[in-house]
C-alpha positions as CSV (number, residue, x, y, z in Angstrom):
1,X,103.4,210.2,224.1
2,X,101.8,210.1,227.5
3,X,99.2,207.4,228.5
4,X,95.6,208.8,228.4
5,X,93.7,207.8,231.9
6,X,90.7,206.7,230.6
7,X,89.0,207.4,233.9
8,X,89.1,210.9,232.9
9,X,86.2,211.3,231.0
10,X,84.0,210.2,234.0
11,X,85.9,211.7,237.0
12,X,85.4,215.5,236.9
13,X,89.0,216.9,237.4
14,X,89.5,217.8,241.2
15,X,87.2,215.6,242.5
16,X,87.1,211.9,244.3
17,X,84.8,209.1,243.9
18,X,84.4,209.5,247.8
19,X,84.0,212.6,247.7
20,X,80.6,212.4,245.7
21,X,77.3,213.7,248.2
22,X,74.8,211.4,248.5
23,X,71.4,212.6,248.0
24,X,69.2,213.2,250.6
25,X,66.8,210.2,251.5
26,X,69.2,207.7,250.1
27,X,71.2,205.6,252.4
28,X,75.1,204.6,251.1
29,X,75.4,202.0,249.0
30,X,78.7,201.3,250.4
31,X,78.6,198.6,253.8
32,X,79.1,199.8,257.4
33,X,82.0,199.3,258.9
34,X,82.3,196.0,261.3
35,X,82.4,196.4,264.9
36,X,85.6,195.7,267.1
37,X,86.4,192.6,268.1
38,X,88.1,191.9,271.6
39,X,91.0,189.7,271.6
40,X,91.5,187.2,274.4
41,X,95.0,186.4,275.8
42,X,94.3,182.7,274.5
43,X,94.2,184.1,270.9
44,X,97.2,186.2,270.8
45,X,99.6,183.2,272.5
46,X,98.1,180.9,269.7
47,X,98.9,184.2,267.4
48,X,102.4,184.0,268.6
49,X,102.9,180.2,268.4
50,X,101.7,180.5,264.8
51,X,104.1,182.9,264.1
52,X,106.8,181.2,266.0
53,X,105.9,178.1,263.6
54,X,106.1,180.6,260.7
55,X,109.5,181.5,261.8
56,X,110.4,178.1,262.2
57,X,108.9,177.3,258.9
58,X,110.5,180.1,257.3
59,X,113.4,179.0,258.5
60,X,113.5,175.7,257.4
61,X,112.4,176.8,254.1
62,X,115.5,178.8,254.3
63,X,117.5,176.1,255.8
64,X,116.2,173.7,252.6
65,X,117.3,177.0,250.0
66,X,120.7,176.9,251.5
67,X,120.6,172.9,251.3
68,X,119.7,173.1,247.5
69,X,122.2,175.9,246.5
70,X,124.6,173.6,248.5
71,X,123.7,170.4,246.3
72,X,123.4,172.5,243.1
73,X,127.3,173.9,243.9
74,X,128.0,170.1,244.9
75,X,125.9,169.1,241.2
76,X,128.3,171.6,239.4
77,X,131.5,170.3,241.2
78,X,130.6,166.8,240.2
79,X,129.8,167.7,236.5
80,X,132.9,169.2,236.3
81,X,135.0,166.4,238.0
82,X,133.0,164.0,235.5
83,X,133.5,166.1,232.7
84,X,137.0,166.3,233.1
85,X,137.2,162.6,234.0
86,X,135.4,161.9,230.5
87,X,137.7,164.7,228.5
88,X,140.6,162.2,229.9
89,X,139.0,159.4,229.2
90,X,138.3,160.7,225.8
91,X,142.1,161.7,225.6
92,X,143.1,158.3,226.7
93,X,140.4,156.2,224.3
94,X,142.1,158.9,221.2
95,X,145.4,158.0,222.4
96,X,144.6,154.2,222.2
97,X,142.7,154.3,219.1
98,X,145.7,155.8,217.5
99,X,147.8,153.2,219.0
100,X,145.6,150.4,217.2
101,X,145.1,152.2,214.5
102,X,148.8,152.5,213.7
103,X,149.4,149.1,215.0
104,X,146.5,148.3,212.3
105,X,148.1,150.4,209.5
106,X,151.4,148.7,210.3
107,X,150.0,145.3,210.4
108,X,148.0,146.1,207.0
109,X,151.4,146.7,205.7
110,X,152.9,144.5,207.0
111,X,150.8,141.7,205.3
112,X,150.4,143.8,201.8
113,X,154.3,143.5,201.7
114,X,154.1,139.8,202.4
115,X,151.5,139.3,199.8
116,X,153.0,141.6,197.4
117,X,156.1,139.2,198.2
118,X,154.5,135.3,198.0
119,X,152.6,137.4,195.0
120,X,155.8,137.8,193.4
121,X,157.6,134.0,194.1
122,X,153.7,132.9,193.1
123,X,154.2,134.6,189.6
124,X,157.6,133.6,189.1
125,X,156.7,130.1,190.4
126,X,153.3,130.3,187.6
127,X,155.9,131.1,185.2
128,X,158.3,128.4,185.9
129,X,155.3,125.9,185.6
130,X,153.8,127.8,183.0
131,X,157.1,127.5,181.1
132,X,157.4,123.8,182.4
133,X,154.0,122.8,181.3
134,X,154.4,124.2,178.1
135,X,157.4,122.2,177.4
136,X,155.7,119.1,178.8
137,X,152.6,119.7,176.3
138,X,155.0,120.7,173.8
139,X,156.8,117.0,174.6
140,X,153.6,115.3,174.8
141,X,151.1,116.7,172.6
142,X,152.7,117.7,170.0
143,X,151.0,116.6,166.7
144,X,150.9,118.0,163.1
145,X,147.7,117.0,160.8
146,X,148.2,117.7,157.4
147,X,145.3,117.5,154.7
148,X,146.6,116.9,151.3
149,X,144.6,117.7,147.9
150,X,146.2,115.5,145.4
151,X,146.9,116.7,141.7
152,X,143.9,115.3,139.6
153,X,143.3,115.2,135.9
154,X,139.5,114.8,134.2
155,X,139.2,112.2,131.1
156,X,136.7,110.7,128.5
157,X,137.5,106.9,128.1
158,X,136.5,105.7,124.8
159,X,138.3,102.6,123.6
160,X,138.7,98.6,123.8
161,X,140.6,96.6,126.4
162,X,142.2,93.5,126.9
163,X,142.8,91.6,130.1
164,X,145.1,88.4,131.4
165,X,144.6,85.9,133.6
166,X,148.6,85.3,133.4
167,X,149.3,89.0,132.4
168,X,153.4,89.8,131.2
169,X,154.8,93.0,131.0
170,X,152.5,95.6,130.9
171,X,149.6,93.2,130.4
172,X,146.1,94.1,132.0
173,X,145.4,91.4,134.7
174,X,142.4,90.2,136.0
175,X,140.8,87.6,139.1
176,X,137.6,85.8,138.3
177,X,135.7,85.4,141.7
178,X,132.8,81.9,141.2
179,X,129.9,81.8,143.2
180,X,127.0,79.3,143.1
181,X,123.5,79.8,144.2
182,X,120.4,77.1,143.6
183,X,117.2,77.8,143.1
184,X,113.5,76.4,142.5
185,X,110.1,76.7,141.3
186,X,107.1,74.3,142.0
187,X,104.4,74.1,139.5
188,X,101.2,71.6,138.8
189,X,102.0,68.1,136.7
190,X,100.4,67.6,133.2
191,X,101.4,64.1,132.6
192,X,104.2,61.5,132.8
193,X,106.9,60.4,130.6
194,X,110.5,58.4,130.2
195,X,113.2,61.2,130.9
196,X,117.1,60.4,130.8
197,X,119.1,62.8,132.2
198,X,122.9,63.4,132.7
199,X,124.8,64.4,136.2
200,X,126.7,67.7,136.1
201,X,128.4,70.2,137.9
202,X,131.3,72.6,138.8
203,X,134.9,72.0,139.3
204,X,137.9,74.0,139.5
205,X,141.2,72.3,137.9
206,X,144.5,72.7,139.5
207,X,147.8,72.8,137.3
208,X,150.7,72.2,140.2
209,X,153.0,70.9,137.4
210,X,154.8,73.8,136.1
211,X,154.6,77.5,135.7
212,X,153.5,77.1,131.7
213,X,149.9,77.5,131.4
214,X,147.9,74.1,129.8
215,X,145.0,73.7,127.4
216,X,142.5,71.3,127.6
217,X,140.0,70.5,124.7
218,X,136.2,70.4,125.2
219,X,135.1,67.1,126.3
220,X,138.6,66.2,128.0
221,X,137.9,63.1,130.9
222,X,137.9,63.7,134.7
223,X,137.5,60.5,136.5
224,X,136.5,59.8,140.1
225,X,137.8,57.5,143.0
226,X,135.4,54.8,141.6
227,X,135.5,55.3,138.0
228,X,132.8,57.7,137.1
229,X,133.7,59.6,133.9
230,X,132.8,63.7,134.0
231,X,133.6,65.6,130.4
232,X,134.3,69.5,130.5
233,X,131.4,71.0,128.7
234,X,134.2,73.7,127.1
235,X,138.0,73.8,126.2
236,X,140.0,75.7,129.2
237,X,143.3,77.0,129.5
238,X,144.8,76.1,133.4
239,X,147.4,79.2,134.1
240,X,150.9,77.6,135.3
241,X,151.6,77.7,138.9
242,X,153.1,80.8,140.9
243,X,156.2,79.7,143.1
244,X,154.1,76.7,145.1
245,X,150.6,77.9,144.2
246,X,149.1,76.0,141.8
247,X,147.4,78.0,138.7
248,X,143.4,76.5,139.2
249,X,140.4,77.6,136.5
250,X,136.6,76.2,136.7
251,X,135.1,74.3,134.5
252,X,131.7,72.6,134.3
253,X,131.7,69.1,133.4
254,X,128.6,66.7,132.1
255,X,128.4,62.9,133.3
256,X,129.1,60.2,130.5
257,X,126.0,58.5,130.9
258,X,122.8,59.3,132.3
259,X,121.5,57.7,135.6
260,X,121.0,58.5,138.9
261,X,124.7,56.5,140.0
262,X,126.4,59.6,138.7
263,X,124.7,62.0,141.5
264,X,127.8,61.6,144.1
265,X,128.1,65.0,145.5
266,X,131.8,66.5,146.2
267,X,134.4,64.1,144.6
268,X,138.2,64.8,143.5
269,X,139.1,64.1,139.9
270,X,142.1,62.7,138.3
271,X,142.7,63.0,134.6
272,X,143.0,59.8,132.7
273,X,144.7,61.3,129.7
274,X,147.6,61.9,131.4
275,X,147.9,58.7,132.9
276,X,151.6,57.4,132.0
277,X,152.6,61.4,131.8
278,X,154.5,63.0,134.6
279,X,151.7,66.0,134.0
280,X,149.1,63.0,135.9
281,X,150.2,64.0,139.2
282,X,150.2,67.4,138.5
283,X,147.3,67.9,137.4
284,X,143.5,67.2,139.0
285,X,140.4,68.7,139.9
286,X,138.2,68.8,142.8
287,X,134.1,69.5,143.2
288,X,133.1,73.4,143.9
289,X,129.9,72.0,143.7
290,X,127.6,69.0,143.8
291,X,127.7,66.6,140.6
292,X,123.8,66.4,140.5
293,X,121.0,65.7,138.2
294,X,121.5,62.1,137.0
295,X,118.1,60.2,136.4
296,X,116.7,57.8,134.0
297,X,112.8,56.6,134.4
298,X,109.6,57.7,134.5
299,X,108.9,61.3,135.4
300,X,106.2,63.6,136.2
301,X,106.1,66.5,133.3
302,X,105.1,69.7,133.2
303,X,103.8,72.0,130.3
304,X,106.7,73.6,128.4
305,X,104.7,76.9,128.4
306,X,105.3,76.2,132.6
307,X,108.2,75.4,132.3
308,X,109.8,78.2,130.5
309,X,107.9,80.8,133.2
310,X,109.7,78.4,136.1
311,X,112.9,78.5,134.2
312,X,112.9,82.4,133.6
313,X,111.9,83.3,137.0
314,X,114.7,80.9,138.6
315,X,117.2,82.7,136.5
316,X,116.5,86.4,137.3
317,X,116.4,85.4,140.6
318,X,119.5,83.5,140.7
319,X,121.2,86.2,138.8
320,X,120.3,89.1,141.2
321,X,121.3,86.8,144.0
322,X,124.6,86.1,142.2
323,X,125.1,89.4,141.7
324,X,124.7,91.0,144.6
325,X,127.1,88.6,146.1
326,X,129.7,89.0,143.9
327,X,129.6,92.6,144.1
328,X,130.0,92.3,147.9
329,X,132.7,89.9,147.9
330,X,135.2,92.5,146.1
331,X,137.2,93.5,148.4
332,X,139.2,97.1,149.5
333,X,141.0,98.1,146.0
334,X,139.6,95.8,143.6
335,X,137.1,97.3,141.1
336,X,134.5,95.1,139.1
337,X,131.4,96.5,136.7
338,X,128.1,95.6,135.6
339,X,127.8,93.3,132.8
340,X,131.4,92.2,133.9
341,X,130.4,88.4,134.7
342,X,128.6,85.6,133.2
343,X,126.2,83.1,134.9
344,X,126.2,79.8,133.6
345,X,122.5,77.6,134.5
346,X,122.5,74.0,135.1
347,X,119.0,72.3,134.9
348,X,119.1,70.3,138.3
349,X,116.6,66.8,138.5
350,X,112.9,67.5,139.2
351,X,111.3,66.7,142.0
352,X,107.5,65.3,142.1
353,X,105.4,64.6,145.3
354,X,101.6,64.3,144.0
355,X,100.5,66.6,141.5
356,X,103.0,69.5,142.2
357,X,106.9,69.3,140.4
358,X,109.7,71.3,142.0
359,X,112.0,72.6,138.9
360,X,115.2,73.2,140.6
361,X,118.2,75.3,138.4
362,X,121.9,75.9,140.0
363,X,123.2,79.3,138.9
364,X,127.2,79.8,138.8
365,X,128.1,83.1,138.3
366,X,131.9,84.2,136.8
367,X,132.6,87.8,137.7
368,X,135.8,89.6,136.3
369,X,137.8,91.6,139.6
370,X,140.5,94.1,138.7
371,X,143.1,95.5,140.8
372,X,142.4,99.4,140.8
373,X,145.7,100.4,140.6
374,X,146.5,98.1,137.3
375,X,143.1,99.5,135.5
376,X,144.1,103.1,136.5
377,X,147.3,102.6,135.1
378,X,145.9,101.0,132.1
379,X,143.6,103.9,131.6
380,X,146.2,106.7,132.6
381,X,148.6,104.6,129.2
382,X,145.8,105.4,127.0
383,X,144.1,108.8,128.2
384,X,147.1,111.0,129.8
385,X,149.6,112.7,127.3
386,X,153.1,112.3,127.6
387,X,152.7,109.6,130.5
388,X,155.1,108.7,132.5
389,X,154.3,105.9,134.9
390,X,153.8,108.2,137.7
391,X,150.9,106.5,140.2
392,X,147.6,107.5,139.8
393,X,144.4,105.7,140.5
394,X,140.9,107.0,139.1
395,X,138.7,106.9,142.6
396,X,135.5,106.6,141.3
397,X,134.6,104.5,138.0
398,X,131.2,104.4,138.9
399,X,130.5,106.4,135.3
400,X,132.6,104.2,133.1
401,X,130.2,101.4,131.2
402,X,131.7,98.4,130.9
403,X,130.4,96.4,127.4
404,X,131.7,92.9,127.2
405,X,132.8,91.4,123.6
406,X,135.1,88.7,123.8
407,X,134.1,87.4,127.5
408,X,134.3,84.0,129.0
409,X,136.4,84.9,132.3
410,X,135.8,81.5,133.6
411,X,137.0,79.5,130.8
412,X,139.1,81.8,129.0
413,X,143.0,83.0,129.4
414,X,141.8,86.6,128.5
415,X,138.6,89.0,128.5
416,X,138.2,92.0,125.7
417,X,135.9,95.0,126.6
418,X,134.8,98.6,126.1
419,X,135.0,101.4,128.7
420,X,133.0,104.4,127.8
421,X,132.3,107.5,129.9
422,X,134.1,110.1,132.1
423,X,135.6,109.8,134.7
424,X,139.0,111.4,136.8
425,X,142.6,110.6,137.5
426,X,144.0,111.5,140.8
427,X,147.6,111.0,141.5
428,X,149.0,109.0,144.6
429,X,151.7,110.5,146.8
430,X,153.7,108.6,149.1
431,X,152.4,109.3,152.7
432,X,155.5,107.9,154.9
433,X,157.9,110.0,152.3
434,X,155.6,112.7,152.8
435,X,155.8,112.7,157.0
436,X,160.0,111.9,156.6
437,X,160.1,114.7,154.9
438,X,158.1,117.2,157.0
439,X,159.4,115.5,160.5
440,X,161.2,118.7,162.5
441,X,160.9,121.3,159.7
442,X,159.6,124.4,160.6
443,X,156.4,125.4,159.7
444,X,157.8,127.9,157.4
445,X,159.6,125.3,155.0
446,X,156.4,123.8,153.8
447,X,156.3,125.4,150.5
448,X,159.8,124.3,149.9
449,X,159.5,120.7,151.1
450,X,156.3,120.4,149.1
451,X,158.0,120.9,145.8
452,X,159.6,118.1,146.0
453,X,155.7,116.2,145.7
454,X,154.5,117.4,142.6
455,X,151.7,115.3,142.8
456,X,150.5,117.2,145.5
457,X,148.4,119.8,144.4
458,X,147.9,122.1,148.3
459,X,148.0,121.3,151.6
460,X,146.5,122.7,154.7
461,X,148.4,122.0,158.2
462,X,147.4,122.0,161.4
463,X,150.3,122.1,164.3
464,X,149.6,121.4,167.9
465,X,149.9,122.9,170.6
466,X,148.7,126.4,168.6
467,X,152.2,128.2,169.5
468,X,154.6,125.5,168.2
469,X,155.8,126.5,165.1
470,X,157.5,123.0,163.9
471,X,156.5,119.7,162.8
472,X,157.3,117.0,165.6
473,X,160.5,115.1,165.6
474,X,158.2,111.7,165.2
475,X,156.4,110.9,162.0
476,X,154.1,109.1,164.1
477,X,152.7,112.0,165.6
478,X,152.3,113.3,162.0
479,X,148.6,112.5,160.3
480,X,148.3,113.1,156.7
481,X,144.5,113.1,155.1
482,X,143.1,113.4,152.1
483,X,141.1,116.5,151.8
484,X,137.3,115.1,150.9
């Protein structure tokens, strides 16, 4: 569609701006012409040098176009030349990159397979020690513990004893352990009077004559170095010696008169009975403690009702003293009870300073020590059926009660009691027959080799190192323990 001229709504078709009339009166609004100006010869040779410059301008303009295209063409060359210079640089750098990077790759595999092979002489190496070591700790570590529960049996004990100081045959023995302890109480005088008072004390009689046991009568002699006469205060029976140790007993003996010349301490004895006997130099005696207590004179006195308190109070405390000593002087596998003992008290002099009199009492306790094996054994004779002497031991007799009857253990040849309560048997095995026996077997024989110790009831083993599967060779490296 053709353009409209929007002129032609104004323009009456036909007809010119210019050529509209003016009215008459009105000068044109349009400006007059101006004049003609002459132009000097000066002005056109300063036209024709400008346009001379112009031609020289235009001519250097086009000098400086052809200048430029040239340096553009020259710009393009040297792109090019650089571009291809870079592509063969590039070509080259691709070239060399592969180079290194197969030289890399090759390397890389190179060094894997040398890994891969020290990886494999390192394995085979580890192995050799591995294998080595193992042996080595097998050599030197190897150790078996085995933790035995023994066969056991429960019991009541109800029944009477006897015990021998010179047992035979199946006889019971028994030890007597002596200990002495003194003590003293000081109370307030009441008075004076005349007191007489005999020397006495402890001493233990040696039979180094013959194995036949001897019996002495109450009030037999025992004489000193200087003549002093000691009496035993009860009859004792002095066991026969054992190869070239003499059979010995206590016995507490009383000074024949009373005086102060009888307290002379530690002393040997002879016995004048025997004197013209062979049996004189056999037998004799010697202090266990002081011979003490002699005096004949005036005295300070105390009340009896004093006294007796003194007197009781020295006793309890010289009986828990006793006691507790003896009880800690038994030694690994003996067994002793309460009420198993006797303490014999010997009234020591007084001693006065002012108003105040020290009573003074020497305690000897007599305390009856069995072996535990014998007792087991004579319990396992009287509470186990069919018994045949196997070994057994009862651990623990803390819950028998022991109730003495017939009971001097330090005077007498033999002690009669009651045992009451329950208590356990456990039998023994034999640990070293047990080890022999288990030395190099394997693990798996156990059950069979066990058999053999019936009075093994189970055991639990432990081998090491964890993958040997044998006992060692040495029974020293073989630990047997009782399971607790």
């Amino acid at each position: 569609m053709a353009r409209k001229n929007p002129m032609q709504d104004i323009v009456p078709k036909g007809r010119s701006i210019r050529n509209i009339p003016l009215k008459e009166g009105r000068e044109s609004a349009l400006p007059k012409a101006p004049r003609k100006k002459e132009i000097t010869q000066a002005e056109i040779k300063e036209r024709q040098r400008e346009i001379e410059r112009e031609k020289e301008l235009r001519k250097d303009v086009e000098l400086k176009q052809v200048a430029e295209k040239q340096l553009e063409e020259d710009i393009v060359e040297e792109k090019e030349e650089i571009r291809e210079i870079e592509e063969d640089r590039a070509q080259k750098e691709a070239i060399r990159e592969a180079r290194e990077e197969f030289e890399e790759t090759r390397t890389k595999r190179t060094k894997r397979a040398q890994m891969r092979n020290k990886t494999i002489a390192y394995a085979l190496g580890a192995v050799v020690v591995v294998v080595g070591l193992a042996a080595l700790v097998t050599s030197v570590f190897h150790s078996a513990t085995i933790t035995v529960t023994p066969r056991t049996l429960a019991f009541t004990a109800d029944g009477d004893f006897t015990a021998k100081k010179n047992p035979s045959g199946s006889d019971l023995p028994f030890q007597v352990v002596s200990l002495t302890e003194t003590a003293s109480e000081t109370v307030h005088a009441t008075g004076e009077k005349q007191v007489t008072t005999r020397a006495s004390g402890t001493i233990i009689i040696y039979n180094n004559y013959s194995t036949a046991p001897q019996r002495l009568i109450k009030n037999t002699r025992f004489a000193t170095p200087e003549g002093l006469i000691f009496r035993i205060t009860d009859s004792v029976t002095v066991p026969g010696k054992k190869g070239t140790t003499p059979g010995s007993i206590e016995a507490t003996v009383l000074a024949d008169e009373a005086g102060t010349q009888y307290n002379v301490g530690l002393k040997d004895f002879t016995i004048p009975g025997f004197k013209g006997d062979p049996r004189y130099n056999g037998f004799y005696a010697r202090s266990k403690t002081p011979l003490a207590g002699g005096f004949s004179g005036v005295q300070k006195i105390v009340s009896d009702s004093d006294r007796a308190k003194a007197k009781s109070d020295i006793e309890s405390k010289l009986a828990a003293d006793l006691v507790k000593q003896a009880m800690a002087s038994k030694k690994d596998g003996q067994v002793t009870f309460d009420k198993a003992y006797t303490v014999d008290y010997t009234a020591l002099p007084d001693e006065a300073s002012g108003d105040q009199v020290t009573i003074k009492e020497q305690g000897v306790i007599s305390a009856a020590i069995f072996d535990q094996k014998d007792i087991s054994t004579a319990l396992a004779d009287e509470y186990i059926k069919g018994y045949n002497g196997d070994p057994v031991i009862v651990p623990d007799f803390s819950s028998l009660v022991f109730t003495p009857k017939d009971f001097k253990p330090a005077s007498s040849d033999s002690i009669t009691f009651h045992l009451a309560g329950n208590a356990s048997f456990e039998w023994i095995y034999d640990e070293n027959a047990l080890k022999n026996a288990l030395k190099g077997q394997s693990r798996g024989n156990t059950p069979s080799i066990l058999q053999k110790f019936p009075m093994i009831e189970k055991a639990d083993i432990s081998i090491r190192p964890f993958w040997s599967r044998s006992f060692p060779d040495s029974v020293g490296k073989i630990t047997v323990k009782k399971a607790i």
